[in-house]
C-alpha positions as CSV (number, residue, x, y, z in Angstrom):
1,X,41.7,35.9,-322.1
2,X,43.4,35.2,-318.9
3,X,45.3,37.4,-317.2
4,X,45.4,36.2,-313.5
5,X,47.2,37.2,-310.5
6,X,46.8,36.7,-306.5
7,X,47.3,39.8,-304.5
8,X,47.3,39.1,-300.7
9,X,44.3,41.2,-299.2
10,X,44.5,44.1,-297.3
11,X,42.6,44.7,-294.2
12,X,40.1,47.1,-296.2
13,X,39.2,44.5,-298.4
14,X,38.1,41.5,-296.0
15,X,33.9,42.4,-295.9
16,X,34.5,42.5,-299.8
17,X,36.1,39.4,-299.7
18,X,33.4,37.8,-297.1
19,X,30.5,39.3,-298.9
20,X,31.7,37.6,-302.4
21,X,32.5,33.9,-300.7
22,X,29.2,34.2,-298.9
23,X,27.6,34.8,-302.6
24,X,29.6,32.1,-304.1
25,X,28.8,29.4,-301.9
26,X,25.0,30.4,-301.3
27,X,24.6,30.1,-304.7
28,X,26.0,26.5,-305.0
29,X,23.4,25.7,-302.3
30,X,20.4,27.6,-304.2
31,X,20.8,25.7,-306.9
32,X,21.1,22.6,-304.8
33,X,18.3,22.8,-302.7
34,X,16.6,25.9,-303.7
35,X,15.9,29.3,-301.8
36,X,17.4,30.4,-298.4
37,X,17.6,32.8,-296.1
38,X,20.8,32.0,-294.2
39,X,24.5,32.2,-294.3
40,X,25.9,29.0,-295.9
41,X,29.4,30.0,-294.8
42,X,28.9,32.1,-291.5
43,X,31.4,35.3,-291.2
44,X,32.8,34.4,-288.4
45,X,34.2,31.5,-289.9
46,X,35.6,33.2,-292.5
47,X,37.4,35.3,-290.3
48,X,38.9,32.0,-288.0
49,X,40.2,31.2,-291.7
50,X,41.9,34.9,-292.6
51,X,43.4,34.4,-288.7
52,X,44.2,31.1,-288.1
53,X,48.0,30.3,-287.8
54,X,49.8,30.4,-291.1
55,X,47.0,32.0,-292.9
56,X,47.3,33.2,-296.5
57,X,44.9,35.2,-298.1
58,X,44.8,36.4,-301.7
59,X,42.3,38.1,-303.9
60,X,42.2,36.5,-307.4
61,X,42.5,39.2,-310.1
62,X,41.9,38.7,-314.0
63,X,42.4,42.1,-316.0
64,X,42.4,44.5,-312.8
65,X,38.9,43.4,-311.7
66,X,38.3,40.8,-308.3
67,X,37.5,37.5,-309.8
68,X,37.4,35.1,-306.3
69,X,39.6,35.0,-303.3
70,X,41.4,32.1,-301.4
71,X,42.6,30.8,-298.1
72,X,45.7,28.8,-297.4
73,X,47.4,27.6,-294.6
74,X,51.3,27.1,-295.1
75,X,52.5,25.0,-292.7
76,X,56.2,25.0,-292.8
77,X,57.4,22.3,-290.5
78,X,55.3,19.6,-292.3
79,X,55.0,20.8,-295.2
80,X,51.4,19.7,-294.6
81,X,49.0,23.0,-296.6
82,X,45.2,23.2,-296.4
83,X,43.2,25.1,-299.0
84,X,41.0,26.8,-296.2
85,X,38.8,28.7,-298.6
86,X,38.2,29.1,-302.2
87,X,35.9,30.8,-304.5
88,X,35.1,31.8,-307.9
89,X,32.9,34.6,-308.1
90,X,29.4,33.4,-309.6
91,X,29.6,35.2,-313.1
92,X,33.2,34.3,-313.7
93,X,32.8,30.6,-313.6
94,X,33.7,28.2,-316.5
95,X,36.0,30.8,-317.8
96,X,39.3,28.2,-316.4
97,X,39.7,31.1,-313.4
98,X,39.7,28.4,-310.8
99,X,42.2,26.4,-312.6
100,X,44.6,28.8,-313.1
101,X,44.7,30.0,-309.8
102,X,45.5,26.3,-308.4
103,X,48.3,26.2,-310.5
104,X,49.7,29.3,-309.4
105,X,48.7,28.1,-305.8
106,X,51.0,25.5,-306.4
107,X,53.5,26.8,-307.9
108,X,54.1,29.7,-305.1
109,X,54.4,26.7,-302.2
110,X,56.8,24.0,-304.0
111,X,57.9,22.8,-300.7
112,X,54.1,21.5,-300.0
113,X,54.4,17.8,-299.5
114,X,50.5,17.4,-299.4
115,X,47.6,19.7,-299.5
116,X,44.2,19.1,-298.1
117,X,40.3,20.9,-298.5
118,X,36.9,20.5,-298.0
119,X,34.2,20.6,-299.3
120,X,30.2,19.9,-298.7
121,X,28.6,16.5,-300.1
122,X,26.2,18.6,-302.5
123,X,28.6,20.7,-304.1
124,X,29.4,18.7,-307.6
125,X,30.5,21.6,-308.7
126,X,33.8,21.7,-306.3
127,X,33.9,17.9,-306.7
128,X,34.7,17.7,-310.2
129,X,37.3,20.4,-309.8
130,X,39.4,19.0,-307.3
131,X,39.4,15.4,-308.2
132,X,39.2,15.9,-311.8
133,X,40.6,18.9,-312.7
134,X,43.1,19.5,-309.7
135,X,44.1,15.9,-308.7
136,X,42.7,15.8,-305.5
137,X,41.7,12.2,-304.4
138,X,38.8,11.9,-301.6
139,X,40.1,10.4,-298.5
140,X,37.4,10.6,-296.2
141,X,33.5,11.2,-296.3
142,X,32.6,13.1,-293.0
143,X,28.6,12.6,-291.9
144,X,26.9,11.8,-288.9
145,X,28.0,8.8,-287.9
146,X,31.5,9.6,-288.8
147,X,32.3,13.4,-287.5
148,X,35.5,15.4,-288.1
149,X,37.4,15.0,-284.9
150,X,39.5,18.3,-285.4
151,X,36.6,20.8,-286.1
152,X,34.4,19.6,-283.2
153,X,33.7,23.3,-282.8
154,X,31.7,23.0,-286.2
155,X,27.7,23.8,-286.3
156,X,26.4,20.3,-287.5
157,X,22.5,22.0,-288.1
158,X,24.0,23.9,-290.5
159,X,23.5,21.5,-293.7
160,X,26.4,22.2,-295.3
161,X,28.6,21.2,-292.5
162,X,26.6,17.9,-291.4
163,X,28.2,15.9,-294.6
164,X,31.3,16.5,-296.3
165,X,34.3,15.1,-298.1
166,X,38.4,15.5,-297.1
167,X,40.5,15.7,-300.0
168,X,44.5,15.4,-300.0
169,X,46.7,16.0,-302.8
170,X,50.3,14.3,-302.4
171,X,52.4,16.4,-304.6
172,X,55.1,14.5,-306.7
173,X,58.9,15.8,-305.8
C-alpha cells in the first residue's frame, strides 16, 4: 500500500540523497550496458541541482522509510518548472511510487504552465514513464551533432550525457 509523502531535505540528508540517485541511475546504466566503475551522475552535479535558483528538493517517503528523492525548479515568473532530478530507489520500483509522486508534484505547483526533464537515450525505463505514464511528449533529441546549447558546461565523454531527449509537459488550465 501506498502511503506517500515529499518532505523537503534537510542539509543532513543530502550525501543520503546523492548516494541513493547515484545507485538508482548506475543501475539503469548496468543493466544497459553492463558493469562500471564510474559515476553515471557525478556529485557535483547533483549538488548544481540542490543549489541552482529556484531549487526544490524533496525526499519521497512511503510508510516512514526513504523511497527516492527529487529536484524541481519553480520558476515563478514563467511559470516555466524543470524536473531537475528524479529517482526511485532500485528495490522500490514497479510498486506505482514514481507515479504517485508526479501527481503530487503536480498538484503542489498548479500555477506550472509547462514542465520540462531529461533524460539519457538508453534509459527506457524513464521513457516509458514520462511519455506514457506522465504525459510528457519528446521535443528534442540532444546528440552530437545536435548539442544542448544551455548546458554547454556538460561532460560529453560521459555516455550518458552525449545523447539524450527534452521532454515538456504543457499542463491543461
Amino acid at each position: 500500500m501506498l502511503n506517500i509523502s515529499l518532505v523537503e531535505i534537510k542539509e543532513s540528508e543530502k550525501e543520503e540523497f546523492i548516494t541513493n540517485i547515484q545507485a538508482a541511475f548506475k543501475k539503469a546504466f548496468v543493466d544497459e550496458f553492463g558493469q562500471t566503475d564510474g559515476e553515471i551522475i557525478p556529485r557535483e552535479d547533483v549538488i548544481k541541482s540542490f543549489d541552482a535558483e529556484g531549487a526544490v528538493t524533496y525526499n519521497i517517503i512511503n510508510e516512514g522509510e526513504v523511497v527516492g528523492g527529487i529536484v524541481v525548479n519553480i520558476n515563478e515568473k514563467t511559470d516555466r518548472n524543470e524536473l531537475s532530478l528524479f529517482f526511485v530507489n532500485n528495490d522500490c520500483h514497479s510498486k506505482g511510487i514514481g507515479y504517485a509522486t508526479w501527481q503530487m508534484i503536480e498538484s503542489l505547483y498548479p500555477k506550472t504552465k509547462v514542465w520540462e526533464t531529461f533524460t539519457p537515450y538508453f534509459d527506457k525505463r524513464n521513457i516509458h514513464f514520462y511519455v506514457n505514464k506522465c504525459g510528457f511528449h519528446i521535443v528534442e533529441f540532444y546528440n552530437p551533432h545536435h548539442l544542448d546549447k544551455n548546458h554547454s558546461e556538460v561532460d560529453l565523454s560521459n555516455p550518458v550525457n552525449e545523447y539524450h531527449f527534452r521532454f515538456e509537459k504543457v499542463m491543461v488550465e
